[in-house]
PyMOL commands that place a pseudoatom at each C-alpha (Angstrom):
pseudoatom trace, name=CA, resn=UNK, resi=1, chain=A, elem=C, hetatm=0, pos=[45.208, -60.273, 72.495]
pseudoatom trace, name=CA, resn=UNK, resi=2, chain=A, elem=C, hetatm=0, pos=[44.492, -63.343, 70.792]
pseudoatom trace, name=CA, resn=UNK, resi=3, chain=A, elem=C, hetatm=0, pos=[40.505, -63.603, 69.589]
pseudoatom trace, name=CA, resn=UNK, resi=4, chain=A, elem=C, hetatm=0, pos=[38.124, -66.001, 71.304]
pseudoatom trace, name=CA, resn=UNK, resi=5, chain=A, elem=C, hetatm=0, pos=[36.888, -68.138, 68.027]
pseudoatom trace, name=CA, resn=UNK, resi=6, chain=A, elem=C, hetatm=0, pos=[34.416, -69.991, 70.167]
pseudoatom trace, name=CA, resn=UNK, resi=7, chain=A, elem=C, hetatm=0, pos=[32.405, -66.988, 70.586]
pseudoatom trace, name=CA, resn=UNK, resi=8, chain=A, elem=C, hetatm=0, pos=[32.386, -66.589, 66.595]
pseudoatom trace, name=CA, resn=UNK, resi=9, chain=A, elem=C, hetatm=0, pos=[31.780, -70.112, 66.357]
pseudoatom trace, name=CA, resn=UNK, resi=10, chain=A, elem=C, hetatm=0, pos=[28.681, -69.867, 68.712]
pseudoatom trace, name=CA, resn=UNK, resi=11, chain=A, elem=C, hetatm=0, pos=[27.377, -66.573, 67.149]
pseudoatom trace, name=CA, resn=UNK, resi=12, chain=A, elem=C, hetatm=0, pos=[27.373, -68.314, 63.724]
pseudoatom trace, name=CA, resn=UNK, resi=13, chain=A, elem=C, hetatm=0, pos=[25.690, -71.610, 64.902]
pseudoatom trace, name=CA, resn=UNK, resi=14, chain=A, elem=C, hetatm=0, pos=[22.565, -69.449, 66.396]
pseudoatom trace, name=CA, resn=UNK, resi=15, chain=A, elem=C, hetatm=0, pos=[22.654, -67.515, 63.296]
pseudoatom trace, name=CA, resn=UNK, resi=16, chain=A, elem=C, hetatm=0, pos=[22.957, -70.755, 61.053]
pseudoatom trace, name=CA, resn=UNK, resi=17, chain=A, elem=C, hetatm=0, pos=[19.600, -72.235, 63.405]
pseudoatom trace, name=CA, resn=UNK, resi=18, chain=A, elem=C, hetatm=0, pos=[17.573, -68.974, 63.159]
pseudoatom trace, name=CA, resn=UNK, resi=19, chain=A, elem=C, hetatm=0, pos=[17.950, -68.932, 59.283]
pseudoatom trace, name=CA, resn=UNK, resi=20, chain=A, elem=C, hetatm=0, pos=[16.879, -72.831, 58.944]
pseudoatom trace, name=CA, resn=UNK, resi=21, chain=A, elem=C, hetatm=0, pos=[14.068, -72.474, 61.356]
pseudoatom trace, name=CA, resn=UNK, resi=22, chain=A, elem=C, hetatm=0, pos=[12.077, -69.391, 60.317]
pseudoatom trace, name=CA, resn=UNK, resi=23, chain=A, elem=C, hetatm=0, pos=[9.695, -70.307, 62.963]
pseudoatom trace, name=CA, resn=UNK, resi=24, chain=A, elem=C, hetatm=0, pos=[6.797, -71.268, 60.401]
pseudoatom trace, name=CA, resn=UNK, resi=25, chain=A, elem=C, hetatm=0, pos=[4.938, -74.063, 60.448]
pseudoatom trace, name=CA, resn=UNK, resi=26, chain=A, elem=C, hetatm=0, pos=[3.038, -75.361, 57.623]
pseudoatom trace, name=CA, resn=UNK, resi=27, chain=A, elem=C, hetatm=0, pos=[-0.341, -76.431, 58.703]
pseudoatom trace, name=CA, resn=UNK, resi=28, chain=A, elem=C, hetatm=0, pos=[-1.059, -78.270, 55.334]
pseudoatom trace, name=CA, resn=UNK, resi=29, chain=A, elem=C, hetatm=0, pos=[-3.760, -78.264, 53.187]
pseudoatom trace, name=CA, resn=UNK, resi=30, chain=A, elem=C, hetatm=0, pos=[-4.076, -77.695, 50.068]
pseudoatom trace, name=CA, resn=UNK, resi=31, chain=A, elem=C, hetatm=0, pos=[-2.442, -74.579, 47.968]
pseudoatom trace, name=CA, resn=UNK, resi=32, chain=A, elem=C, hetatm=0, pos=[-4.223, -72.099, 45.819]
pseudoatom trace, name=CA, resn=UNK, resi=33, chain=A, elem=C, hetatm=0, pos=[-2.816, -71.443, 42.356]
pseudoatom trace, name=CA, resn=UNK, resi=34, chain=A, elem=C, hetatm=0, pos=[-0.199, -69.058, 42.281]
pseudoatom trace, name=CA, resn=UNK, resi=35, chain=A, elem=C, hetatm=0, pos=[-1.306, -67.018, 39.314]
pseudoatom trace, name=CA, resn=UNK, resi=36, chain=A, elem=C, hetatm=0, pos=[-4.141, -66.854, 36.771]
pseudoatom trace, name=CA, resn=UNK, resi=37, chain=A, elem=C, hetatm=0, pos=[-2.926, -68.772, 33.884]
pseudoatom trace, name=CA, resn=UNK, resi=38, chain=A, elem=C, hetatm=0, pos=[-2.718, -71.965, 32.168]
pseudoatom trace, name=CA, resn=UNK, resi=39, chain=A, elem=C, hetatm=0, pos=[-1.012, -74.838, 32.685]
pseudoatom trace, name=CA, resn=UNK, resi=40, chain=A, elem=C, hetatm=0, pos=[1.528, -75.737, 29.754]
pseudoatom trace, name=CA, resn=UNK, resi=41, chain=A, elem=C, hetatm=0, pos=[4.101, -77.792, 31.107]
pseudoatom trace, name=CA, resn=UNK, resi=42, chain=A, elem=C, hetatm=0, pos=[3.740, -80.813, 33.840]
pseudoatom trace, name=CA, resn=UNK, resi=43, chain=A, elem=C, hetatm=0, pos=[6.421, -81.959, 36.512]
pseudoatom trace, name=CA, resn=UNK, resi=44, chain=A, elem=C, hetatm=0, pos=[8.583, -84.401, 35.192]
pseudoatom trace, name=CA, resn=UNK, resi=45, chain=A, elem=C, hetatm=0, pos=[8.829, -84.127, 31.792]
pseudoatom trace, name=CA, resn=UNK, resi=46, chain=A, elem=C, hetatm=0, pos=[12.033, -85.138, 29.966]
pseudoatom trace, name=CA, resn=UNK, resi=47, chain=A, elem=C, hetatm=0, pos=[13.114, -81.556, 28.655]
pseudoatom trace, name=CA, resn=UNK, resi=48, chain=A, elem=C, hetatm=0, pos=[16.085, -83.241, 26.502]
pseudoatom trace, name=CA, resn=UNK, resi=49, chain=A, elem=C, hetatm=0, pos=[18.953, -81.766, 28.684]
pseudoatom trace, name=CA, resn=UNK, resi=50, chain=A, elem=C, hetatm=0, pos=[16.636, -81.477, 32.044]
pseudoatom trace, name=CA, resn=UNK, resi=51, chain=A, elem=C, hetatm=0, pos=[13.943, -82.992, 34.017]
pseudoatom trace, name=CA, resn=UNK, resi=52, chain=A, elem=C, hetatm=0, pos=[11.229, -80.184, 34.484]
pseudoatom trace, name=CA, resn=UNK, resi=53, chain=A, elem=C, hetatm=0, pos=[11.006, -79.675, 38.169]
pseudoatom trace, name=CA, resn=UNK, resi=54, chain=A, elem=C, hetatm=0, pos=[7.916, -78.108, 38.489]
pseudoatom trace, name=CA, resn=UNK, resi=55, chain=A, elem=C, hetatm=0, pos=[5.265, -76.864, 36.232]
pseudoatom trace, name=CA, resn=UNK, resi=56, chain=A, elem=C, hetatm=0, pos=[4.614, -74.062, 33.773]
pseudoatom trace, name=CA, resn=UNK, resi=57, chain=A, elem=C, hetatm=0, pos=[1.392, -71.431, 33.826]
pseudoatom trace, name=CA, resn=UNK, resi=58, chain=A, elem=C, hetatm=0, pos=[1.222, -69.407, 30.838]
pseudoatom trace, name=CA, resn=UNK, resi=59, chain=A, elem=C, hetatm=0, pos=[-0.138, -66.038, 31.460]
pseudoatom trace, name=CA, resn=UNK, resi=60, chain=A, elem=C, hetatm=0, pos=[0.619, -62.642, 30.194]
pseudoatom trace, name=CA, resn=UNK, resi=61, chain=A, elem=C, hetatm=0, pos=[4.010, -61.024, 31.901]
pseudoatom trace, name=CA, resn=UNK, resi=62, chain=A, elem=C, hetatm=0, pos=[2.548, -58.809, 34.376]
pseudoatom trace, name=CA, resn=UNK, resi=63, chain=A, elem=C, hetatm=0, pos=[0.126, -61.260, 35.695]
pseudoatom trace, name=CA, resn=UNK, resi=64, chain=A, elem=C, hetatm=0, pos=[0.467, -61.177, 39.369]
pseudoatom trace, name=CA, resn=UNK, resi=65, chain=A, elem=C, hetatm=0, pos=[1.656, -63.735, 41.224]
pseudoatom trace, name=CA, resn=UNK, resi=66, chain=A, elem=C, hetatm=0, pos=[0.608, -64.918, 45.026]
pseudoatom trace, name=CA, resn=UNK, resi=67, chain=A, elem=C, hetatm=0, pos=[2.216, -66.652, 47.634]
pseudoatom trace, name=CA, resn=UNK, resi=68, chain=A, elem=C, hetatm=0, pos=[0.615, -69.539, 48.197]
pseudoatom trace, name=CA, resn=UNK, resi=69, chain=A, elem=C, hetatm=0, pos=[0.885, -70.130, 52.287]
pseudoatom trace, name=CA, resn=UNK, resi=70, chain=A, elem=C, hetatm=0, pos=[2.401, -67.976, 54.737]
pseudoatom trace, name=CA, resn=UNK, resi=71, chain=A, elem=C, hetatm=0, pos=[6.191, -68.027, 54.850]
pseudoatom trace, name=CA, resn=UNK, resi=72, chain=A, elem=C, hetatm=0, pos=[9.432, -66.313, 55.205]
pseudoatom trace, name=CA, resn=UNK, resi=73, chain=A, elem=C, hetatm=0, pos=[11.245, -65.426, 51.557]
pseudoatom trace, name=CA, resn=UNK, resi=74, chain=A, elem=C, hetatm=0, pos=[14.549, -67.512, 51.478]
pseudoatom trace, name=CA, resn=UNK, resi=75, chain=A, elem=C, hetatm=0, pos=[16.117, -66.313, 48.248]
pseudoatom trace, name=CA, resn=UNK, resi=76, chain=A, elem=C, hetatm=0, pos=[14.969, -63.948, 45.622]
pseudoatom trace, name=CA, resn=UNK, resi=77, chain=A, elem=C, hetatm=0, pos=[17.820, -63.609, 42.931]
pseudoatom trace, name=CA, resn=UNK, resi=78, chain=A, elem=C, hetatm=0, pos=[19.020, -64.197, 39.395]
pseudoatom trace, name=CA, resn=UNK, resi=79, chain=A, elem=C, hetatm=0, pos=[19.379, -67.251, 37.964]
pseudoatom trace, name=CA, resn=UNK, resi=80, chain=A, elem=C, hetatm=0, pos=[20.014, -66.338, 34.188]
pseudoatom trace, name=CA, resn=UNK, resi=81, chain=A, elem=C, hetatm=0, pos=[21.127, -70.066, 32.765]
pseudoatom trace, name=CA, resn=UNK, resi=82, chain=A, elem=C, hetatm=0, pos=[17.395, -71.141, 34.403]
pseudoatom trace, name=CA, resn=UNK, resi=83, chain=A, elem=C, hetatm=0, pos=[14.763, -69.293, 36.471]
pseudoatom trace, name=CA, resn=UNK, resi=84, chain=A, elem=C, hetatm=0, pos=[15.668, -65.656, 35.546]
pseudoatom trace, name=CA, resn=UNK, resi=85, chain=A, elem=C, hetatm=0, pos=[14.714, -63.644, 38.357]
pseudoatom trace, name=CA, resn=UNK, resi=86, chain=A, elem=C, hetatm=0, pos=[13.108, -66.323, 41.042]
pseudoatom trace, name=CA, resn=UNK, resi=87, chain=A, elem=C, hetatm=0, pos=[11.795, -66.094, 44.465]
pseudoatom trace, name=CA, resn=UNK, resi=88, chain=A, elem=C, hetatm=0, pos=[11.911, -68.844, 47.399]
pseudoatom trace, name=CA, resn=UNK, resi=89, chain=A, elem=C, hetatm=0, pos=[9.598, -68.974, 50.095]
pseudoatom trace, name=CA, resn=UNK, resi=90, chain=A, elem=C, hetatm=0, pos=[9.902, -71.154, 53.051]
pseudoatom trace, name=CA, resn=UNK, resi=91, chain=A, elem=C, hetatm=0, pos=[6.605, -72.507, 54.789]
pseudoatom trace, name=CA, resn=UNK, resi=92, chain=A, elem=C, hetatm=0, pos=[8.102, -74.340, 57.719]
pseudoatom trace, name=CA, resn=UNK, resi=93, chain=A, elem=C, hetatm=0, pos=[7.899, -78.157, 58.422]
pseudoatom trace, name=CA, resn=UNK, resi=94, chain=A, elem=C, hetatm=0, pos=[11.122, -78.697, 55.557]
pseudoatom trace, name=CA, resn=UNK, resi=95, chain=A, elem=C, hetatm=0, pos=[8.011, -77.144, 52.476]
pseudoatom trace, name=CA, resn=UNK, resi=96, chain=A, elem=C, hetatm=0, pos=[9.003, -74.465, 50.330]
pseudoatom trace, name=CA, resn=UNK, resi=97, chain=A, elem=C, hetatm=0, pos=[7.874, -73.093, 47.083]
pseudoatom trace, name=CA, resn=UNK, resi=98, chain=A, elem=C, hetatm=0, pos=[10.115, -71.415, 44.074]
pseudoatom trace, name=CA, resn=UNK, resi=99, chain=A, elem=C, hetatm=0, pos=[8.339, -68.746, 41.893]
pseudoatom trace, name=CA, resn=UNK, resi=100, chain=A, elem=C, hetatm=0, pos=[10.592, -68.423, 38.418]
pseudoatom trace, name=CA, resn=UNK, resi=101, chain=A, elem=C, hetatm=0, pos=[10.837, -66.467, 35.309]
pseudoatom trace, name=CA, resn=UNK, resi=102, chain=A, elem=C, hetatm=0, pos=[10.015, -62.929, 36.867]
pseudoatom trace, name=CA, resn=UNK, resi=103, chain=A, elem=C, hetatm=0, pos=[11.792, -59.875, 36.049]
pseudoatom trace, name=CA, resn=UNK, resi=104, chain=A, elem=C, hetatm=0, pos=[13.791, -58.321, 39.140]
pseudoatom trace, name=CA, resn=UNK, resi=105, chain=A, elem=C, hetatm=0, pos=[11.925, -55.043, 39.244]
pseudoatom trace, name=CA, resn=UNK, resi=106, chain=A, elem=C, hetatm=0, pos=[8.185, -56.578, 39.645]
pseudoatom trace, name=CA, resn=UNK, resi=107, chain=A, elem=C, hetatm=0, pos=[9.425, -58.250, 42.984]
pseudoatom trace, name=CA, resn=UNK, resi=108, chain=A, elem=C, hetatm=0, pos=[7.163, -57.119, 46.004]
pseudoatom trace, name=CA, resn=UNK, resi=109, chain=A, elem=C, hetatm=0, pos=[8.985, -58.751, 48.794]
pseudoatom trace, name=CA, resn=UNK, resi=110, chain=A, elem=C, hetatm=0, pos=[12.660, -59.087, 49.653]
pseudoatom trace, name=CA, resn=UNK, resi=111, chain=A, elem=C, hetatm=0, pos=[14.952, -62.028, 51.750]
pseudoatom trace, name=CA, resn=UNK, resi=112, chain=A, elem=C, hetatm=0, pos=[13.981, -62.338, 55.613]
pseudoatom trace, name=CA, resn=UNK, resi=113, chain=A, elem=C, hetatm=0, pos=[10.169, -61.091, 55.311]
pseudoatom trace, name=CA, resn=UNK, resi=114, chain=A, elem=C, hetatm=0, pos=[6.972, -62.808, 56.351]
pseudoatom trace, name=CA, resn=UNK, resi=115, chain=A, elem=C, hetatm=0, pos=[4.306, -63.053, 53.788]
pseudoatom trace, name=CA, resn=UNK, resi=116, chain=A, elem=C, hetatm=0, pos=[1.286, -64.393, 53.843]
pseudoatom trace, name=CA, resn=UNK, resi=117, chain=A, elem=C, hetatm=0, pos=[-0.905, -66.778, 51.749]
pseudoatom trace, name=CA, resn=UNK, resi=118, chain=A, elem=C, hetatm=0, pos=[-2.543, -64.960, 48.737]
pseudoatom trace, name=CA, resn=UNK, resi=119, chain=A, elem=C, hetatm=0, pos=[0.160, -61.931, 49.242]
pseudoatom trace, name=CA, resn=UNK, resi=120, chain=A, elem=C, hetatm=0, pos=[1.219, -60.749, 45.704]
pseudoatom trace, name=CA, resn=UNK, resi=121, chain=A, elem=C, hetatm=0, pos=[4.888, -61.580, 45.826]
pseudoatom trace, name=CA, resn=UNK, resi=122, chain=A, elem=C, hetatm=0, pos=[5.572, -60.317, 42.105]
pseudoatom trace, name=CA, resn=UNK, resi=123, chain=A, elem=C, hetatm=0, pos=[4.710, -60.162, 38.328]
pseudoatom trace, name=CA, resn=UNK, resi=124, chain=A, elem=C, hetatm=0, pos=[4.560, -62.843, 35.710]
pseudoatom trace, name=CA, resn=UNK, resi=125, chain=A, elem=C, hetatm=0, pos=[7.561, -62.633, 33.097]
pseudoatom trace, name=CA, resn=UNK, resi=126, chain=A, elem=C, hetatm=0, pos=[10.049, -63.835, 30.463]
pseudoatom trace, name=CA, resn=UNK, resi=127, chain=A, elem=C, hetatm=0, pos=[13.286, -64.021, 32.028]
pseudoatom trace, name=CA, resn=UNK, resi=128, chain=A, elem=C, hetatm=0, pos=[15.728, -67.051, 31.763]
pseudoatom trace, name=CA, resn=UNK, resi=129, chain=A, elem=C, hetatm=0, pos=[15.302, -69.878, 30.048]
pseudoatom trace, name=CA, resn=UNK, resi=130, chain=A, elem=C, hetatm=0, pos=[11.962, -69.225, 28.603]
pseudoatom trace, name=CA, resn=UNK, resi=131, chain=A, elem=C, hetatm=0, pos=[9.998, -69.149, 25.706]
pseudoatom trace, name=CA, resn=UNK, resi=132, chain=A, elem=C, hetatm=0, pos=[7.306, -66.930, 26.350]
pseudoatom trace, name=CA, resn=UNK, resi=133, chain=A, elem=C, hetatm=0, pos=[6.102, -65.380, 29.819]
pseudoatom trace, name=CA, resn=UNK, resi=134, chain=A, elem=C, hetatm=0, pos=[4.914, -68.053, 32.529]
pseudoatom trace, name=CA, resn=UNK, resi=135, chain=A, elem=C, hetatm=0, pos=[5.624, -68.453, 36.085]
pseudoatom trace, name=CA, resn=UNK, resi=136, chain=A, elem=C, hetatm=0, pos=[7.677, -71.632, 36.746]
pseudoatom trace, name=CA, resn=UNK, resi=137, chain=A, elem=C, hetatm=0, pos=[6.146, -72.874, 40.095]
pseudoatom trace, name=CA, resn=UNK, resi=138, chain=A, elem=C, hetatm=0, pos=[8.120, -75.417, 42.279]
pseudoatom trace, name=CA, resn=UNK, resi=139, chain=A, elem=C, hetatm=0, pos=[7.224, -77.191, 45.373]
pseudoatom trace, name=CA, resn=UNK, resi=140, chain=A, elem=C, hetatm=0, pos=[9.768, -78.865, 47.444]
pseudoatom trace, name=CA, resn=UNK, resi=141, chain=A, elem=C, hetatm=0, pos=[9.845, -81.176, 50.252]
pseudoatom trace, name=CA, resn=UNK, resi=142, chain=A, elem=C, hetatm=0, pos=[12.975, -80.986, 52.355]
pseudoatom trace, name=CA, resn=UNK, resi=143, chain=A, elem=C, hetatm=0, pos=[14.779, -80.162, 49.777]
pseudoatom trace, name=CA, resn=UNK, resi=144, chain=A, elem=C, hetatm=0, pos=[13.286, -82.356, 46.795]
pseudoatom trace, name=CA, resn=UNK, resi=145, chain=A, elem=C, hetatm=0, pos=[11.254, -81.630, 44.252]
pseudoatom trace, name=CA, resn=UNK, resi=146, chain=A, elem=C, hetatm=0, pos=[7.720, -83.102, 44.105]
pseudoatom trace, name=CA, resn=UNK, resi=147, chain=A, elem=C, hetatm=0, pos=[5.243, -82.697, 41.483]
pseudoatom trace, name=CA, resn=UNK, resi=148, chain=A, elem=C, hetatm=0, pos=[3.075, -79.200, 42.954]
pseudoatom trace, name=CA, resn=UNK, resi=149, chain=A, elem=C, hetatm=0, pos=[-0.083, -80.197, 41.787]
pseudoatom trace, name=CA, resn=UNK, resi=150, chain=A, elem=C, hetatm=0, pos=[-0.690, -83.030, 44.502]
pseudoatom trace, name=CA, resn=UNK, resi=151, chain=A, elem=C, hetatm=0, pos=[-0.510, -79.458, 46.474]
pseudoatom trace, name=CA, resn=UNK, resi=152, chain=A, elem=C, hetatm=0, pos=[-2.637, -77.203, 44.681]
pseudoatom trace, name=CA, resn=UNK, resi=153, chain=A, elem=C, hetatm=0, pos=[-6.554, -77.162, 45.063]
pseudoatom trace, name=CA, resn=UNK, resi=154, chain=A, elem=C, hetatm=0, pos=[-8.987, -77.139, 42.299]
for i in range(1, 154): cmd.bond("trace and resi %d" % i, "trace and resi %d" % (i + 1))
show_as sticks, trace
zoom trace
């Protein structure tokens, strides 16, 4: 008996949908920062081989770090060349927000769940590309990188 690929085919495309549309929306507004730290490196500065995509708070590794709206986690995995251990979260509305430099066993949440905003998601580190323990923080729009603080409150 031959296999019916359109059922496959059909199976995959509702999968493919629910995993784009996570069935958040982001309601705006602005975000609160996503640790306690300081703020030592700014988006778009010319890193000699790389645009910085985000920005840097310093803050000692175990520091914890929050979600900063409610969301579903996309990806939490190694990068070693860049983020070290990073986590994505996905706010709805094409927003999501990439948490970097963590080390794999201070992550608190794991790919598919909900979290909400001001949920500790994990622990400051040094992992990666890094010089001393921060928490990369990224915020993108549909994809593209924008500078996160036009998004985070005072």
């Amino acid at each position: 008996m031959k296999p019916d690929w359109s059922v496959v085919a059909a199976i995959e495309s509702k999968a493919a949908t629910l995993l784009s549309s996570n069935g958040m929306v982001y309601k705006g507004g602005k975000f609160p920062w996503p640790a306690k730290g300081e703020l030592t490196g700014v988006f778009g500065e010319n890193r000699g081989d790389h645009i910085h995509q985000g920005v840097d708070i310093a803050a000692p590794s175990g520091t914890p770090m929050y979600a900063v709206a409610d969301g579903v986690v996309k990806i939490s995995k190694a990068d070693p060349g860049g983020y070290g251990w990073y986590v994505m979260i996905d706010h709805g509305g094409g927003v999501t927000t990439l948490y970097g430099h963590m080390y794999p066993e201070t992550v608190k949440v794991k790919i598919g769940q909900r979290v909400s905003k001001g949920q500790m998601i994990a622990q400051v580190g040094n992992n990666g590309r890094s010089t001393g323990a921060h928490l990369h923080f990224e915020v993108r729009q549909n994809g593209k990188p924008v500078d996160p603080l036009q998004w985070i409150g005072k």
